[in-house]
N, C-alpha and C positions, 0 to 999 in steps of 0.2 A: 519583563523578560518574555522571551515568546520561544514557544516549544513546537515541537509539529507532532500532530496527534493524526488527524484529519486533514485530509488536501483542503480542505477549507477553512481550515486555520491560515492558509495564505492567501491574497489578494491577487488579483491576476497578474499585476503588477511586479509582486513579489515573485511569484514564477515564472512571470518571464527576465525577472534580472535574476534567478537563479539557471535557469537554461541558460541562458547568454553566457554567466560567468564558466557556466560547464565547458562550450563551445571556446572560451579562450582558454580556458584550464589544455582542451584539447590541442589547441594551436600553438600553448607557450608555455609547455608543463612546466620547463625549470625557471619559469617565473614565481612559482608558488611555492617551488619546496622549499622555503626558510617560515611559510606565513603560521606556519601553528606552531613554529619553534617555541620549546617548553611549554605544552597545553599535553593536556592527558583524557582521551578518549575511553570512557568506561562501556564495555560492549557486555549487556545484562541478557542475556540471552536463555532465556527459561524451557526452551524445547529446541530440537535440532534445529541446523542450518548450517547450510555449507556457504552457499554464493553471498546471503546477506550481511553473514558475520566477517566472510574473509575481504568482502569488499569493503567494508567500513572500516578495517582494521587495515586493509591495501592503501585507504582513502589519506587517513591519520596519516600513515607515516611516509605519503609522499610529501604530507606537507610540511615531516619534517618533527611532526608530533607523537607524541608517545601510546599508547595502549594498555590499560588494564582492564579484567572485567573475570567474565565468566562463563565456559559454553553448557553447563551441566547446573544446574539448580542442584542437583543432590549432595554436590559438594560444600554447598555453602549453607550461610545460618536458613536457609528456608527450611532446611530437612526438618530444622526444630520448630520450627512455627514462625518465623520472622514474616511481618506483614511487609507491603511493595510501600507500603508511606516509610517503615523503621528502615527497610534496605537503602529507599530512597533517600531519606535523611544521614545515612553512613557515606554512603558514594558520594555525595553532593561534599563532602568533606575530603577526598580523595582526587575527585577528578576535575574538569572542567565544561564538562557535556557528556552525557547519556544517551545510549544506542539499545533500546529495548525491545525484546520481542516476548512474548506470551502467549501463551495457551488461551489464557482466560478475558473475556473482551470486557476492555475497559480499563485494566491495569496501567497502561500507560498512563490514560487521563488520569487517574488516582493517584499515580507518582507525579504529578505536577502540583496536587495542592501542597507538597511539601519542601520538593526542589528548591535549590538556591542554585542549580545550571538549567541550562536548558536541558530538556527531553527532546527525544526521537521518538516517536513510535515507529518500532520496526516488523512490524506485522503483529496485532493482538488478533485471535483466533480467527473465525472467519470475518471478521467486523473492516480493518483498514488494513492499507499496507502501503504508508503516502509517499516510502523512499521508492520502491517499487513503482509507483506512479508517476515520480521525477525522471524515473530512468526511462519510463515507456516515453515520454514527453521530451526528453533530449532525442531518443532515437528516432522516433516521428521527425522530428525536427532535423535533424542531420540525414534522414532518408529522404523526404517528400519537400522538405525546402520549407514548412508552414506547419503551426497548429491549428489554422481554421479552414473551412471549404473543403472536408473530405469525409469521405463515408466508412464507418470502422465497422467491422463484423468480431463478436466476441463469440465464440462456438465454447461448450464443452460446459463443465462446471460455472452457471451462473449465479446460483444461488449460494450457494459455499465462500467461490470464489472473490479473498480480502480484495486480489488486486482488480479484478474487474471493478468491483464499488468502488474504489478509491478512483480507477481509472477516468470512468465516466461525471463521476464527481466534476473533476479537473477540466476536465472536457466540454460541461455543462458551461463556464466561463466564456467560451469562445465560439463565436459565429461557422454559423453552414454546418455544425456538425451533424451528421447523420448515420446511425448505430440501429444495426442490423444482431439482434437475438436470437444465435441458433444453439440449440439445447431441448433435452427430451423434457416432459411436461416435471418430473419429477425432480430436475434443476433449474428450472428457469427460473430468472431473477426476484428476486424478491419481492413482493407489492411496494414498500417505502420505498424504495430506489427506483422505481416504474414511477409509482403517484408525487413522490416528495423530490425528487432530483429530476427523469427526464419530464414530468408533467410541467410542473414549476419552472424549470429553467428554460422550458422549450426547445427539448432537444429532441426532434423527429425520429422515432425509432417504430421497428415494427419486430415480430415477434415470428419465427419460424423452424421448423421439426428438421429438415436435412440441409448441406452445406451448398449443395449443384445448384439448388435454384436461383444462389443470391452471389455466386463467385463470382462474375464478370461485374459486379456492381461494386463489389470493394475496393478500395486504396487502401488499406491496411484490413488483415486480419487477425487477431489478436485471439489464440488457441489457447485452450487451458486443460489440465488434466482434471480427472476426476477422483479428488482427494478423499483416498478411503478414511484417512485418522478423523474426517469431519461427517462421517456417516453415524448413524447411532442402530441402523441396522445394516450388518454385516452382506445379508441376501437381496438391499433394495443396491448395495453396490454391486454385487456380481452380477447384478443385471442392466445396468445400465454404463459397467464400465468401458465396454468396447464400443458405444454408442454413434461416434466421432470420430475419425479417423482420416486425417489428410493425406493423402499420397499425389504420384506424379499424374493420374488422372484429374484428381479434381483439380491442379495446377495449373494444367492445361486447358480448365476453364478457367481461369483468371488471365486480369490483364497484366501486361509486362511489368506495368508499371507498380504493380501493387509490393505489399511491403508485409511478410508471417513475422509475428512476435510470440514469443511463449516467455512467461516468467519465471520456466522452469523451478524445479526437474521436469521433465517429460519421461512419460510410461511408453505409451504405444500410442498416442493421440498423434504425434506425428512420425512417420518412416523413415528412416536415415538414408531414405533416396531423395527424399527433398533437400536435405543437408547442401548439395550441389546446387541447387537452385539459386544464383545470384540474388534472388527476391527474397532466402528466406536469410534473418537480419537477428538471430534469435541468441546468436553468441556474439556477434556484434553489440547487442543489445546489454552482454553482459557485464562488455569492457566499460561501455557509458553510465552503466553504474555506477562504476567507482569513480567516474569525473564529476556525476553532479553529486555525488556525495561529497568528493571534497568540494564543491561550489556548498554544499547545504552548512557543511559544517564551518564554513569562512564566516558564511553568512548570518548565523547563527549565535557564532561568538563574538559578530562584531554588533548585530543588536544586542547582544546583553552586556557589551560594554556599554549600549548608549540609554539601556532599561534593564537595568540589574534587578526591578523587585522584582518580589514573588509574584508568580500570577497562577491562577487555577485555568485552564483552558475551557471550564463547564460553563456552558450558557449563562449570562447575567441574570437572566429571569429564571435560572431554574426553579421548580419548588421544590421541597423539602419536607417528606411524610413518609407515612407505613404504607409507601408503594409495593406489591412487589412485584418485581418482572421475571417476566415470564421463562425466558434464556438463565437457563440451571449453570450455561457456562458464562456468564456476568458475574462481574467483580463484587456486586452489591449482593449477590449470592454467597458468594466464596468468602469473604473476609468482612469483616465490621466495619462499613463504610455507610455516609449519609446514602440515604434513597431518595437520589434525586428524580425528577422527571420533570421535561419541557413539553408546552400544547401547540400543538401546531397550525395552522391556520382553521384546521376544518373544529378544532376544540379538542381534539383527541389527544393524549396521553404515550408519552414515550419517553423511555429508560435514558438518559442522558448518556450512561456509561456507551451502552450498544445497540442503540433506535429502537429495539424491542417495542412493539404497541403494548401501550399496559390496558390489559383486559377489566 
């Protein structure tokens, strides 16, 4: 059975015959809405959301399929202590595929060693957010004509930010990409995503403090807010919250042809005078969500009719010991789960659940 945890859980392959399928979903919608007739979409959703839950739940029932799940963990057996393997193991009785989102990184992966549907990960805390990345990846594609041979600028929240990781992840697959880092020293991307994804995959990127320098050089720019509930101190965000800021200036230094994404909400990182700007794609981007969800979820159910076992999504070689990692919000923290950890090429030591380097 195969789940989505991580854009790397899919082969390039696989993402682009899920693009594709979106792209006709978009062309031939009332071709689809009979295909999940009688299937039931469980949406496990443990902290707010608006766009991820209502598109997944939009996605389900064009195709004809049903919806149960949860938008409030306080209402359900969690309040009492239920672990995400016991939850896991209930719903897997209920529905026919899972739509999760968390707090805590890693929980996704942990509800797979017990599943008997497939999983979504639908954002765990700062760590993935791979539906998120399917939806940047249809819009690129129905904007710019291509996923390869262009140059992406990610401004704002880099280190926080699930969907930037997930983003470039997906991106690392494909040729000519070139990713431009703008962000104050105090967000920029994480070292494992700089060393372990663009080093490794060879994805040409450079690293810089304001947006004026590098706008005429982008074909997409992909803006992100600077997520206060991911701060652990409340004074390092009032300082760096208004950091970034696109308006119809810095616009005007980009090319016609470039393409503003956000995977909203959006604060103030961009101005509702860019809203007008043909170039910006950012609710555009929101409708293509709910298409290649329902392309992920066709897709999804028709592998695990053709691979119904159980599978855990954790590295084949993980190890298995009194690790502990470092990230207080990991799942190996939070609840009674094995302490895995995978070595990576250079021999160093990382948290299977959420790449955390174990010290």
């Amino acid at each position: 059975m195969k789940h989505l945890i991580d854009p790397f859980d899919l082969s390039k392959s696989e993402i682009d015959e899920i693009v594709a399928l979106g792209e006709d979903i978009v062309a031939h919608r009332d071709r689809y809405a009979g295909a999940c007739k009688g299937k039931k979409l469980a949406t496990l959703f443990y902290e707010p959301s608006t766009r991820t839950r209502l598109s997944f739940t939009s996605a389900m029932m064009e195709l004809g399929g049903n919806v149960i799940g949860f938008s409030d963990a306080r209402n359900t057996s969690v309040s009492k202590g239920e672990t995400i393997e016991d939850t896991t193991r209930v719903i897997s009785c209920f529905a026919d595929i899972i739509a999760m989102r968390h707090p805590i990184e890693g929980a996704p992966l942990n509800a797979t060693r017990v599943s008997t549907i497939p999983v979504i990960n639908a954002g765990d805390g700062s760590h993935a957010h791979p539906t998120q990345t399917l939806t940047d990846l249809l819009t690129i594609k129905r904007e710019l004509g291509r996923l390869d041979n262009f140059t992406i600028g990610f401004c704002g929240d880099l280190k926080f930010g699930r969907t930037v990781h997930s983003l470039i992840k997906a991106l690392s697959r494909y040729e000519g990409i070139k990713v431009v880092l703008i962000a104050p020293e105090e967000l920029q991307l994480p070292g494992y995503m700089k060393y372990e994804v663009c080093d490794r995959y060879g994805i040409d990127y450079m690293e810089v403090d304001n947006m004026e320098s590098v706008m005429a050089d982008l074909d997409v720019l992909y803006m992100t807010r600077v997520q206060k509930e991911r701060f652990l101190d409340e004074a390092e965000f009032e300082r760096v919250k208004d950091s970034f800021v696109l308006d119809n200036a810095k616009m005007a230094l980009a090319k016609q042809s470039m393409v503003v994404l956000h995977p909203l909400p959006r604060v103030n990182e961009i101005l509702k005078e860019v809203d007008e700007d043909p170039r910006a794609a950012y609710f555009r981007q929101v409708e293509n969500g709910k298409f290649v969800r329902m392309a992920l979820i066709v897709k999804l159910l028709e592998w695990a009719k053709q691979d119904p076992a159980v599978h855990f999504n954790g590295p084949s070689d993980a190890i298995k010991g009194e690790y502990v990692c470092p990230n207080r919000k990991c799942i190996s923290n939070v609840e009674n789960v094995d302490h895995l950890v995978r070595r990576d090429e250079n021999g160093e030591l990382h948290c299977v659940y959420c790449e955390s380097k174990i010290k």
